[in-house]
N, C-alpha and C positions, 0 to 999 in steps of 0.2 A: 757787324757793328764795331764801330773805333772806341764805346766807350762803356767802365764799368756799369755806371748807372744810366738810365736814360733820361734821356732832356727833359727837364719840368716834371721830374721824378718828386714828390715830396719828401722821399728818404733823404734827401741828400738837400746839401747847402754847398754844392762844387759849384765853380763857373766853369764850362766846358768850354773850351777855348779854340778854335783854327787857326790856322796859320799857314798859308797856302804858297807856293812857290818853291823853285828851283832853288837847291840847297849852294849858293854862290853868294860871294860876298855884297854883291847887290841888294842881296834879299836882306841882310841884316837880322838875320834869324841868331846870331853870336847877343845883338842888342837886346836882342828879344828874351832870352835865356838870361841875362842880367837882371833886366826888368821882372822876370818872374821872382827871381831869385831874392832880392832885395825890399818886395811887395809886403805892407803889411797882413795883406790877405796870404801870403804865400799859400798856407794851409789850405787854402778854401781853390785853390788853381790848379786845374786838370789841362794842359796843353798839348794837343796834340799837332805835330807838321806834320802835312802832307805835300808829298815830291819828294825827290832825288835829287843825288848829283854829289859833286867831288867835296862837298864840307861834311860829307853823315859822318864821317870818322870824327871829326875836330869837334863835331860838335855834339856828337855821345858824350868826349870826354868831357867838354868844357860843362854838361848836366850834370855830370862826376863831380869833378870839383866843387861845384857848385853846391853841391849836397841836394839837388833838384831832381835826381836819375827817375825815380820813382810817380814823380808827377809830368814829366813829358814823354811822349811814343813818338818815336820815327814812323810812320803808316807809311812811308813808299808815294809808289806813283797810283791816280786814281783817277779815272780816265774824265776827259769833258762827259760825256754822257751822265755818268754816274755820280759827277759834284753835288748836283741840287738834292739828291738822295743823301749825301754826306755832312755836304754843310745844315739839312735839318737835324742832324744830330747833336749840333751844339749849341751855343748859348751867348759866342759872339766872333767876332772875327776880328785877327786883329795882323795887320799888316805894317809893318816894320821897315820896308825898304828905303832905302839911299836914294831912288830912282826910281821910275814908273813912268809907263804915258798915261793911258787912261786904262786901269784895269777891269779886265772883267770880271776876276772873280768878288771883287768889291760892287761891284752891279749887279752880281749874283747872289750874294750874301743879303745885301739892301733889300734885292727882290721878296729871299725868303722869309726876311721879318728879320734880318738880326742886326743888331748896332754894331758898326764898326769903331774900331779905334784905328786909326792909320796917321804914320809921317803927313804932314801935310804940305804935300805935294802938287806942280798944279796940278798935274790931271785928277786928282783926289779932291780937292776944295771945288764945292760944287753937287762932288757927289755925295760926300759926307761932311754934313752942316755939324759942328762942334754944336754941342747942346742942344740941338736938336736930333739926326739920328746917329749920333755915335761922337767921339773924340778925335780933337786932334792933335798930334804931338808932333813935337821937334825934332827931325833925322838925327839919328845917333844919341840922343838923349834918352837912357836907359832910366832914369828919374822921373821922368817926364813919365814916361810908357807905364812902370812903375805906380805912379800917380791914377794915373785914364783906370790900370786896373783895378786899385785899391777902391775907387769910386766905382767902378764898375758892379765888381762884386760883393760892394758893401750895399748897394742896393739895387736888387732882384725888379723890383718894380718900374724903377727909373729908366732899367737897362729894356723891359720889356715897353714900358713906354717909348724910347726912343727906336727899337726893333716896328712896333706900329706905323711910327712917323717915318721911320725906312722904306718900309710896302706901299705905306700911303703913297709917298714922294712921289719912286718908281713904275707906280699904278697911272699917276697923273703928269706929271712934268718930267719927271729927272729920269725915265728910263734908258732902252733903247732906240726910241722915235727917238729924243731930245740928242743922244750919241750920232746918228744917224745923220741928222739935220747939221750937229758939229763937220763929223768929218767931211761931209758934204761942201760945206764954207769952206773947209782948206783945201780940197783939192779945187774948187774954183778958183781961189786966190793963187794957189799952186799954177793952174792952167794958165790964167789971166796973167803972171808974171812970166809967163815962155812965151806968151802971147798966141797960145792956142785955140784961143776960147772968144 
């Protein structure tokens, strides 16, 4: 287990947080660390990343600084197999990056009931409907993200409401039939513009 308490533990008033991706300045995982940091919830925020890669050092320290050490874990790498088992451990997902196409761990997160907060990015908008299952905020806006979470974990109910309306979506329209039928339209339009097809 990634986390002291467990999910919908009544002991606890934590929001347990994911944060998934390659530790590179794409991921904006530095933004993410701000946005904790400066949260009126801070106290109530349990963040954990999962991945690797060349920013874990920069961005121990930058938890340091922060006065944040204590409330985020580097977890390492965590293989596709074993996500959906991981991300039930927490309480929301929240993705941060500069850039994205359409991700999957954000279709995986939706799947298992949790609200995302994510940049809103295209491949994101669509998947994640602002006030309905989860937030959207502004790349590089650590005020913003900030924001998504103070509301986030100042209401437990809101957040599991919009986690329902996530499963719901994914169960009916927004999953991966709907990803599927996408990419499908661009490699035709792809073909049809070489004039393969």
């Amino acid at each position: 287990t990634f986390l002291d308490v467990p999910r919908n533990s009544p002991a606890s008033n934590v929001m347990r947080i994911a944060a998934v991706g390659s530790l590179i300045p794409r991921k904006a995982f530095d933004v993410l660390l701000s946005a904790v940091a400066v949260a009126s919830h801070a106290e109530h925020l349990q963040l954990s990343i999962i991945g690797a890669g060349p920013e874990r050092k920069a961005l121990g320290h930058q938890a340091s600084a922060l006065g944040i050490a204590d409330r985020v874990r580097f977890v390492g790498e965590v293989s596709p197999a074993a996500m959906p088992a991981a991300l039930a451990e927490f309480d929301i997902l929240v993705m941060s990056s500069r850039s994205e196409g359409r991700p999957n761990v954000v279709m995986e997160a939706l799947a298992a009931g949790l609200p995302v907060i994510s940049t809103a990015l295209p491949g994101v908008i669509g998947l994640v409907d602002d006030g309905v299952t989860g937030w959207l905020v502004n790349v590089d806006d650590s005020h913003g993200l900030a924001r998504a979470l103070d509301e986030a974990a100042a209401n437990a109910e809101e957040r599991q409401r919009r986690g329902v309306a996530a499963r719901e979506r994914m169960q009916s329209d927004g999953g991966w039939s709907r990803t599927a039928k996408e990419y499908e339209a661009i490699f035709r339009r792809a073909a049809l513009a070489k004039g393969n097809v």
